[in-house]
N, C-alpha and C positions, 0 to 999 in steps of 0.2 A: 504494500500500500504506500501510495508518494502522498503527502502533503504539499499544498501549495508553496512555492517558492519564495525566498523573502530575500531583503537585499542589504548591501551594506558599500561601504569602501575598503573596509580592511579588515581580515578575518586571521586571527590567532588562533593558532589552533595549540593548543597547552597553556597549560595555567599557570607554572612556573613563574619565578622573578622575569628571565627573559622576556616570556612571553604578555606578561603583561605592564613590563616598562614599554616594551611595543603599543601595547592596547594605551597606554597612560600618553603617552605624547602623540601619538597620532586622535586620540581621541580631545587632547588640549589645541591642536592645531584648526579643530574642527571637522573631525573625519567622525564617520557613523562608524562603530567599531563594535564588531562579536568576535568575542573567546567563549571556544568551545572546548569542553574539558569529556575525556570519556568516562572519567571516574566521578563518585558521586559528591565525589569534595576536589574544593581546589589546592592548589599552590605545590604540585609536585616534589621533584627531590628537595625544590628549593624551601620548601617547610620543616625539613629534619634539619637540613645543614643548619650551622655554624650561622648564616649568613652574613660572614663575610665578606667583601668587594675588595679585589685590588684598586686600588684607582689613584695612580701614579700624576702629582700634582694635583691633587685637588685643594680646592678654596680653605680648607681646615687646614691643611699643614703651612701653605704658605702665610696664612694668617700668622701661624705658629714659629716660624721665620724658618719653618724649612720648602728652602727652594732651591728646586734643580731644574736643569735644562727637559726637554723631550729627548736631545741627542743625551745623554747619560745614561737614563731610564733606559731608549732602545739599544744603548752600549749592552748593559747587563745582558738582557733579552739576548742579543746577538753571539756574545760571548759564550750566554750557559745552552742556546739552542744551537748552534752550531749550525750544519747546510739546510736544519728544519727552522730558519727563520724566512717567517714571509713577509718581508719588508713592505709591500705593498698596506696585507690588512694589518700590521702592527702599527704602523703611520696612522693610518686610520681610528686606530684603537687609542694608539695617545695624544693624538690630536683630539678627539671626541670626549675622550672617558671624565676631564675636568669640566666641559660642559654639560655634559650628562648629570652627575651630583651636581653640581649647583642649580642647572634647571626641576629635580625633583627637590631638593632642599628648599628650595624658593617659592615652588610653585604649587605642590604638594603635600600632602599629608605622610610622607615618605621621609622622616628626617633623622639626618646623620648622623653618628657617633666618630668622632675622630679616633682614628687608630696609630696616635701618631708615637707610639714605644716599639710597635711592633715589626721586626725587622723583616725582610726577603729570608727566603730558607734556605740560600746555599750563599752563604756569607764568605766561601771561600772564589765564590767568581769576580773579579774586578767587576765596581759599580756596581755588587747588591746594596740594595737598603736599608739603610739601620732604622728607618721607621718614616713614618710620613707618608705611605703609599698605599694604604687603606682606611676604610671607612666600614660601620655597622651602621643597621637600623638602633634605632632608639625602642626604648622596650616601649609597647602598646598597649592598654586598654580593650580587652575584645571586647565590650561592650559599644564601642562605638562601631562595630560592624553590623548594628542589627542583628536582625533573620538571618544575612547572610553569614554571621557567627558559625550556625547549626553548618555551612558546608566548607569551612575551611580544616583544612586536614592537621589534625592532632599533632604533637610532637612525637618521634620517635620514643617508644617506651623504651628501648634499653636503652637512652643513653637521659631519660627524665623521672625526676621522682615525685612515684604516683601520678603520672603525666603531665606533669610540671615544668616546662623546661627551666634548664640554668644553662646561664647564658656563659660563655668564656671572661676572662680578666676575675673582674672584683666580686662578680656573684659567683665563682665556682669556687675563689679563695674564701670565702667565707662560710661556706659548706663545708671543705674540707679542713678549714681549724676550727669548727663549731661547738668540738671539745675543749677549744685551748685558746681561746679569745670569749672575753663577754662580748664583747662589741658584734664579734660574727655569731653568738648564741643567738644574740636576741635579732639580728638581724634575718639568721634562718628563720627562730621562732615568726617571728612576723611574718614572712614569705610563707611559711608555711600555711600556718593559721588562716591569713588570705585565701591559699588554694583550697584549702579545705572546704572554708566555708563557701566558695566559687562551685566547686564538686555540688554539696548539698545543695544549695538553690540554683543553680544553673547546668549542672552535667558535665561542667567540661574546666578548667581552669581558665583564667580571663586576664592573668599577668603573663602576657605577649612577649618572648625574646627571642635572640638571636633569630632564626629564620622563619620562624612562625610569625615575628614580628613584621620582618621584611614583609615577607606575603601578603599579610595583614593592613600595611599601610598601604604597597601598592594597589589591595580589591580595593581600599575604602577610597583611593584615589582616583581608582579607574569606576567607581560607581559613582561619587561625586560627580564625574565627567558624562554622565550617560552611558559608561561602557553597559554592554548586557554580556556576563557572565551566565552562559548556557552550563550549566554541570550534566555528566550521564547522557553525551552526545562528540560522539565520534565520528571524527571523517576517513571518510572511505574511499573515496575517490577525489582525484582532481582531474578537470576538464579546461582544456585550453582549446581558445576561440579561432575562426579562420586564419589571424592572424599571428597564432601561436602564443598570446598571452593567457595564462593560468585567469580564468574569469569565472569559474563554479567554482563550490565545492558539492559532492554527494555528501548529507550527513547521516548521524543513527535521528529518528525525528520519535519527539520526546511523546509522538503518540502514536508511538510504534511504525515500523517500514523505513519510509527514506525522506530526505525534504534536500533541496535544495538550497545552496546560499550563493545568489550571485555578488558577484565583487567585482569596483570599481578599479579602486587602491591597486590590490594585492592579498595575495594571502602569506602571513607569518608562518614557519614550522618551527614549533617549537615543544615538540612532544619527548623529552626527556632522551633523547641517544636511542641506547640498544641493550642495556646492561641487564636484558630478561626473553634478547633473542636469542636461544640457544642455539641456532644455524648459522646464525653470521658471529657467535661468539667461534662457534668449532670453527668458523673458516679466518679467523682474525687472530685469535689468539692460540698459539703452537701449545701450552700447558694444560689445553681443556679439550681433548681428539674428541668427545665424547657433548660439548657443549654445556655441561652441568657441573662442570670439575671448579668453576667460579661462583666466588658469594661475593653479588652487590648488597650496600646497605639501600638502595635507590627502592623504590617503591615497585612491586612486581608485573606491576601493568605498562613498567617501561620497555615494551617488547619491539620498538624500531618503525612505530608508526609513519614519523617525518622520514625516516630514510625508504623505506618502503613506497611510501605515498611520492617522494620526491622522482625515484628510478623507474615509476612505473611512466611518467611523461621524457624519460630520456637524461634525470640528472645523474649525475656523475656524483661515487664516495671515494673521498681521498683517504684513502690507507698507506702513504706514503710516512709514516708519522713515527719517532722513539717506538712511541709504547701505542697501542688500542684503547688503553683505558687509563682514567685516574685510580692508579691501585692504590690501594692499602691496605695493611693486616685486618681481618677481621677472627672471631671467633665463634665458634657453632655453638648457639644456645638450646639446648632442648626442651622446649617446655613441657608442664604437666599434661598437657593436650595430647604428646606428639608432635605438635607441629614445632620449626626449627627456625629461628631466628639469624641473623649475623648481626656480632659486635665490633661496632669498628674501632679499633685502637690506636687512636689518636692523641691522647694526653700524656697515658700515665707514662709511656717510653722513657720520658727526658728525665721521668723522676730520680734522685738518688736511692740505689738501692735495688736495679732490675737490670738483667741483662737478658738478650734474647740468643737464643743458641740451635742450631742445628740438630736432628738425630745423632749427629756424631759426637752431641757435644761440645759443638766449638765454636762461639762466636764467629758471624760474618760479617757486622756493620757497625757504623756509630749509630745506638739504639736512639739517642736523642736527636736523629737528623728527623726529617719530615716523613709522615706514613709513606708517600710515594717512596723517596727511595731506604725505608726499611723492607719494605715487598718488592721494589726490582732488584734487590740487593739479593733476597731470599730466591727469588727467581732466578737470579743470574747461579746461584749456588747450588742450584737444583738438578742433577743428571736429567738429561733429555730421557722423558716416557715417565719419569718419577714423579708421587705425587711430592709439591710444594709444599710443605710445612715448616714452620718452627717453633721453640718454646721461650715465652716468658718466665723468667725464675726470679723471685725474691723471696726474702725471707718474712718469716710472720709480721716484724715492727712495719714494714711497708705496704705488707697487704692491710693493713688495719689503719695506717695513715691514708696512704692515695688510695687505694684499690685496687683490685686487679681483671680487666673488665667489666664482667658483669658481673665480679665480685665488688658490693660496694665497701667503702672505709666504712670504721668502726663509727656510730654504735650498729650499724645494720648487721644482720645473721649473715652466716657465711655457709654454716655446716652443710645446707643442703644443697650447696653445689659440691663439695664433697661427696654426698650419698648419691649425687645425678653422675658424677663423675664428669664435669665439667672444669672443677678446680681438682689439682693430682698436688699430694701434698708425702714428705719424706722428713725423716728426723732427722737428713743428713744430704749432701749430696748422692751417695750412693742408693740410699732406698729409694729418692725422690725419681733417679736414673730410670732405677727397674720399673715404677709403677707411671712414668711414662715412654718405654722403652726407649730412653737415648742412652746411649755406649755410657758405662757407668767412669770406665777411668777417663775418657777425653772429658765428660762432665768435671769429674774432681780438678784435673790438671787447670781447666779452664776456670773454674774456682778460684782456684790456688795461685794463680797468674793476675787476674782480674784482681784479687783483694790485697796482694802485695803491693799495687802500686796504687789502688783504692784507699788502700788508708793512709794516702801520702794529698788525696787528693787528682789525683793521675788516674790518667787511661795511655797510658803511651802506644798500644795496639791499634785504637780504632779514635783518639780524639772528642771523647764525651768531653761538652763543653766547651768546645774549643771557636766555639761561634756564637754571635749574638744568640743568633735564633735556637741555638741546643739552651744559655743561659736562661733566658727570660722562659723558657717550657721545664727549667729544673724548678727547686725548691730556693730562693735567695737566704733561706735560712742555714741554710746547707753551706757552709765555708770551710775551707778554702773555692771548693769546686761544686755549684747548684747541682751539675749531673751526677755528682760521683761519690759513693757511698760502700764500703766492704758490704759483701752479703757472706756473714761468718758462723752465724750464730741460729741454731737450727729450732723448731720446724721452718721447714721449707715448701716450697707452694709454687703451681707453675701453669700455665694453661698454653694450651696447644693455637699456632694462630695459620690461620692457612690464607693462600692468594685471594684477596679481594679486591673490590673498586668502591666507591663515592658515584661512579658515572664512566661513563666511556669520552675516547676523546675523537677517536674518528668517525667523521660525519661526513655531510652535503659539503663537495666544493662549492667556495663562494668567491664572491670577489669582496673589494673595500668596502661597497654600498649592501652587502649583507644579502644581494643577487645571487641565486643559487645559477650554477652552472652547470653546462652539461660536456658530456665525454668530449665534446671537442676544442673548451673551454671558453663556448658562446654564452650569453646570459640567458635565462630561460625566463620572458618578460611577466611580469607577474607575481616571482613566485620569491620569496624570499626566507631566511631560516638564520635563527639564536639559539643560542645557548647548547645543548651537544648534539642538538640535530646538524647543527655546524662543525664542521670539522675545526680542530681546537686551533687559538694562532698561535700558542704555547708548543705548537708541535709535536705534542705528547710527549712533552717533560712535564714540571712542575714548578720553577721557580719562587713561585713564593706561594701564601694561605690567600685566596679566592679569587685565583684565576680563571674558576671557570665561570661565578656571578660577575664579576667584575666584565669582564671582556661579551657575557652573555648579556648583561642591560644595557651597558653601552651599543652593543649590535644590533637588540632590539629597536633602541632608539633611534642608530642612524636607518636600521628599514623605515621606521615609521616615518621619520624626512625624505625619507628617496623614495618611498609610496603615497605619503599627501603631496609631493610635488608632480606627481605621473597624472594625477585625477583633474583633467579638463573638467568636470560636470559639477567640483566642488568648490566654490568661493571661500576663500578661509575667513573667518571676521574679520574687522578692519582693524582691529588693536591687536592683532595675532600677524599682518601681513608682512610688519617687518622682523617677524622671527627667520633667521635664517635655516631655509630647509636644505 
């Protein structure tokens, strides 16, 4: 059954930050603007993450007198991507990205957090940054979302308590000394008590952070503006005109069959990567023959929609790229259900007190570098056909300070990831070996190595600490050295972390203006894609924390300028005419 046809100028298709920084400036430029979501809640991967932005020069830091060139910034970029820089959309990217934050700070219910301590994660490349080159949402109020409250999608539960998120910096430091500061007692106490009573009358918590918040300002922004956010409708097809411009979409229609959406604009893809196709995971990535041997934390309905929808009109995916995906360690949670979770291990690495080791027993990385390269590092260590694994080890004082995944710090219970066999626990290095099968003497030796220059402060092996970005992810209480702590003194505690992602990074070729391309690297008119429907400009590295938001709202942005300037049919208002598109 079709439903009659309805029309618009610019159709996003995913609900992510990307996609509706798209929806938000094309809809303030005065474009008719529908985002379609197939899921029944919005804001994709981009509601668990961190919500981070890289966003190199922006108005918060130079306020802050930190000021650099563009040529610096793409110095770093050049230097740590090597023949995977694309000069073209990287220009692009940092030309745009300080007008991007300032146009939703300004304009918007989208407002910043300066990130100005937080440094680039490979501090050993000429021209990283020691801080100044990101930005957060500001934590939100979900009550000011209305109705549409009930469809914005929750926080990750494994990494929120009682589905609470906590946001990175000052609110997770206060969690975690909430035994050993009044000030962070009563500061939990309070957050908590809030959710709580948020839970009881409302269902759901309403103190908004890190990426939940993100999402959260940009719906309130893009409904402010007239966007209509469709939730529980999927497209299906895309059809391009005599002319070869992308001008339909086929959708799922919310009264069941099909409907269509004509488009003036453009249509945005912006449907979360591929990190739940297991056919084009088996053909991308060499350690998964099989397509299911990878745990994304990304949300499971991200099975490759924009890239799909994109190659079925002739676009081209650039797999030319480092890596396929943004990896990072995760860990198999098994809940009471049955059903099986992934944790992503993102913080506690840097802490003093943990080192991550091979079946062999032997350290392979600086555990306090960035989750990317702790997992390309496990990967590069891995025999080809073997499955990827390694183990986290510390001793009991640290599993009960930081935690150790989805094991949380004290006061929370621990024992019954012991009886699930999640957490593997040993009086000593050697029983801890046996009862998670790594080589019992490389275990000891590597002990016994690591904690002789551990209690000097030192990692002389592998460099814990030895970078901004390892110090400010340790413990500052921790001196001489934030990362570096003996693990001597037994019971000991370890969980298994195997190859993960956040998201994938190879997508739709595009060009500067966020135009997808096709196999012969013509524009394909119409049709345009953000965030990892786009193939990454970071070239499948990782250089710093939120490359992929960062470079995905700015992309969304410049589509929505290179799509309201295409639309002959739309007059923009007269107080909006001298924005440049």
């Amino acid at each position: 059954m079709s439903t009659p046809s309805i029309e618009c100028d610019l159709l996003v298709v995913g609900s992510g930050a990307s996609g509706l920084a798209a929806a938000v400036r094309a809809a303030w430029l005065g474009q008719k603007v529908i985002v379609i979501e197939k899921e029944p809640v919005f804001g994709g991967t981009s509601a668990w993450s961190g919500g981070w932005l890289w966003a190199p020069r922006n108005h918060f830091a130079v306020e802050a007198g930190i000021v650099e060139s563009k040529e610096v910034v793409s110095r770093y970029l050049e230097n740590d991507l090597g023949k995977y820089f694309d000069a073209p959309r990287v220009n692009a990217f940092l030309d745009a990205v300080p007008e991007m934050v300032r146009f939703f700070h300004d304009n918007t219910s989208l407002q910043f957090v300066p990130g100005n301590a937080i440094p680039d994660f490979h501090g050993w490349v000429e021209h990283a940054g020691t801080g100044g080159r990101s930005v957060t949402a500001e934590p939100f109020d979900g009550r000011a979302l209305g109705k549409q409250m009930d469809h914005l999608r929750s926080p990750l539960a494994e990494i929120s308590f009682l589905g609470m998120g906590i946001a990175s910096g000052q609110d997770l430091a206060h969690f975690l000394n909430v035994m050993r500061s009044p000030k962070s007692s009563w500061y939990v106490t309070k957050r908590v008590t809030r959710h709580l009573w948020d839970l009881l009358t409302r269902g759901r918590g309403m103190q908004l952070v890190a990426g939940n918040a993100l999402v959260a300002r940009l719906a309130k922004s893009a409904l402010d503006l007239g966007v209509e956010i469709r939730v529980s409708t999927g497209a299906k097809k895309l059809v391009r005109d005599f002319s070869g411009r992308v001008a339909e979409v086929v959708t799922d229609s919310e009264q069941g069959g099909t409907q269509s959406i004509i488009v003036r604009s453009g249509v945005v893809l912006a449907c979360g990567g591929f990190p739940h196709d297991a056919e084009r995971i088996k053909q991308l990535m060499p350690h998964c023959p099989n397509g299911f041997e990878h745990y994304s934390a990304a949300p499971k309905t991200n099975t490759g929609d924009g890239l799909r929808l994109g190659e079925e009109i002739g676009a081209s995916i650039n797999t030319e790229l480092m890596a396929p995906a943004a990896y990072a360690p995760v860990s198999i949670v098994r809940k009471a259900d049955g059903e099986t979770v992934h944790f992503p291990h993102l913080l506690e690495r840097a802490k003093p007190g943990v080192i991550g080791v091979l079946s062999n027993g032997k350290r392979f990385v600086n555990e306090a570098n960035c989750y990317y390269d702790y997992t390309t590092a496990q990967l590069s260590a891995t025999d080809a056909g073997q499955p990827s694994i390694s183990w986290l080890i510390c001793d009991h004082a640290f599993m009960r300070r930081f935690g150790l995944g989805n094991v949380r710090p004290f006061p929370l219970p621990y024992r019954h990831h012991l009886r699930s066999g999640y957490l593997k626990r040993g009086r000593n290095a050697t029983e801890l070996a046996h009862a998670c099968g790594i080589d019992a003497a490389g275990l000891e030796q590597t002990l016994a190595e690591y904690n002789r220059a551990a209690r000097q402060g030192e990692d002389p092996a592998f460099g814990r600490g030895s970078t901004p970005y390892n110090r400010i992810s340790g413990d500052a209480t921790n001196q001489p050295n934030p990362c570096v702590r003996p693990i001597e003194k037994g019971p000991l505690y370890a969980v298994q972390i195997e190859q993960g992602s956040l998201g994938t990074f190879m997508g739709l070729r595009t060009d500067q203006h966020a135009r997808v391309l096709d196999s012969r690297g013509e524009v394909i008119p119409g049709l345009y894609a953000a965030g990892t429907d786009m193939a990454s400009i970071m070239g499948g590295s990782y250089p710093a924390g939120g490359i992929n938001l960062g470079p995905g709202m700015t992309f969304g942005y410049i589509a929505a300028n290179h799509a309201a300037n295409q639309t002959r049919s739309t007059t923009l208002p007269e107080e909006h005419n001298d924005e440049a598109l």
